[in-house]
C-alpha positions, 0 to 999 in steps of 0.5 A: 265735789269734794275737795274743799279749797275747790267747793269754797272757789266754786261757791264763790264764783256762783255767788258773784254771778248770783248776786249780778243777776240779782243787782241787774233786775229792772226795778219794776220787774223786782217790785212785781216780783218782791208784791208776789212773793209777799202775798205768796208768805201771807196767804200760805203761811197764816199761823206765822201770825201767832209765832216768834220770827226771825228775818233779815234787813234786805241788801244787795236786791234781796226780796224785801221780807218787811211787808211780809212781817208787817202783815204778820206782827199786825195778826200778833207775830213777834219780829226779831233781826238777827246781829252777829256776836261772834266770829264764826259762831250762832247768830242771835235774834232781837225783837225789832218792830217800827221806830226801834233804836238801832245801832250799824252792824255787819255789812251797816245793817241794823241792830236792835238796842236792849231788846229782848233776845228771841228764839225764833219759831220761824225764820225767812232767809235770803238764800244768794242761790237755792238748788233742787233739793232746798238747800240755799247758798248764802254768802259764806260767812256759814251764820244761818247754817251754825244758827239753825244748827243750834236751835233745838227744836228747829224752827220753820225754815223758809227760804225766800228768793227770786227764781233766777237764783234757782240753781241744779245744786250747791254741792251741799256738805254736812254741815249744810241744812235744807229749808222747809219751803222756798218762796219765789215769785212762781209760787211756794216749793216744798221741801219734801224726800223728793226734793223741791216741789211746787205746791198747788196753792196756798192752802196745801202749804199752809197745811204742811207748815202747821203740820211742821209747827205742831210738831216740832213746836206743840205749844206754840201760842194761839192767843189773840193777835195783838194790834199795831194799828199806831204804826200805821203812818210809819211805813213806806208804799207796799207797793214798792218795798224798795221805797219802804221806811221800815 
């Protein structure tokens, strides 16, 4: 597919289909899912505890990424959200944790007000569809491509959806980048010369994550984890992450 006004049409079609596919999962089966995934992240991706992350606010049926960053910001993580500044340019990411101000960004997320900027070491993305090789199809805007584009070295890119977003391939382009691992409720995929490929379990991922961490980030921080027992009381059930005061 390389004619452009014809890729643009054909991505737009399978984004309004992915996303009806998403917004029609019963409530129980995305909370099963979402817990999975959850542990999923924690147990295979333990060093994210000692890294600066950058995620997203979930909307239209995402995985709800902020159990995940609660787990990881109790071990010492530093959380960041990205906000748009510009049209058509990188994003940029600011530190956020539980009770932070924020103002209404793009599509009402929230934003982050006079936090520190951050350069994320890692990133969690919500992917609308993912195909066989790891790319993600987002939802058009281009933000995450240009911002990974531009973050020298690349953080660990991991991708986290649910498996009926998988699709044979989104007729990647060039300016399209892959993820290191995708994340779904059947387990964690690799993104590897072969493709996508399922991993045993949680310790091979997290092999292969701190293999990538050490060398793209060598002197990523290894310091004791700070503690964040006083947000305990501010969030919502962990079971059900749509319910999450976060």
């Amino acid at each position: 597919m390389n004619d452009a006004a014809e890729l643009k049409a054909w991505r737009k079609s399978q984004r309004n289909t992915l996303i009806a596919r998403r917004a029609a999962v019963p409530a129980a089966e995305h909370r099963a899912w979402s817990a999975a995934i959850t542990d999923a992240l924690v147990e295979g991706f333990p060093l994210l505890k000692s890294l600066s992350i950058g995620f997203y606010w979930p909307m239209q049926g995402e995985f709800d990424t902020r159990f995940a960053i609660r787990r990881f910001r109790v071990g010492g993580a530093v959380a960041a959200l990205p906000v748009v500044v510009q049209k058509q340019a990188p994003l940029q990411f600011r530190e956020w944790w539980p009770g932070v101000a924020t103002s209404k960004g793009v599509f009402d997320l929230p934003v982050p007000e006079g936090t520190r900027v951050v350069v994320p070491q890692a990133v969690l993305m919500p992917p609308v569809g993912f195909d066989s090789r790891g790319y993600r199809l987002g939802y058009g805007g281009g933000y995450f491509d240009r911002t990974l584009a531009s973050i020298t070295p690349q953080p660990l890119k991991i991708g986290v959806a649910f498996e009926l977003s998988r699709i044979d391939t989104i007729h990647p382009q060039d300016y399209d980048i892959p993820m290191d691992f995708i994340v779904t409720e059947a387990g964690i995929h690799h993104v590897g010369a072969q493709g996508l490929q399922r991993l045993q379990g949680p310790a091979q991922a997290a092999q292969l994550a701190a293999e990538l961490i050490a060398r793209r980030h060598p002197s990523a921080s290894r310091t004791s984890p700070t503690c964040y027992g006083s947000e305990t009381g501010y969030w919502g059930n962990p079971a059900d992450p749509a319910g999450s005061k976060a």
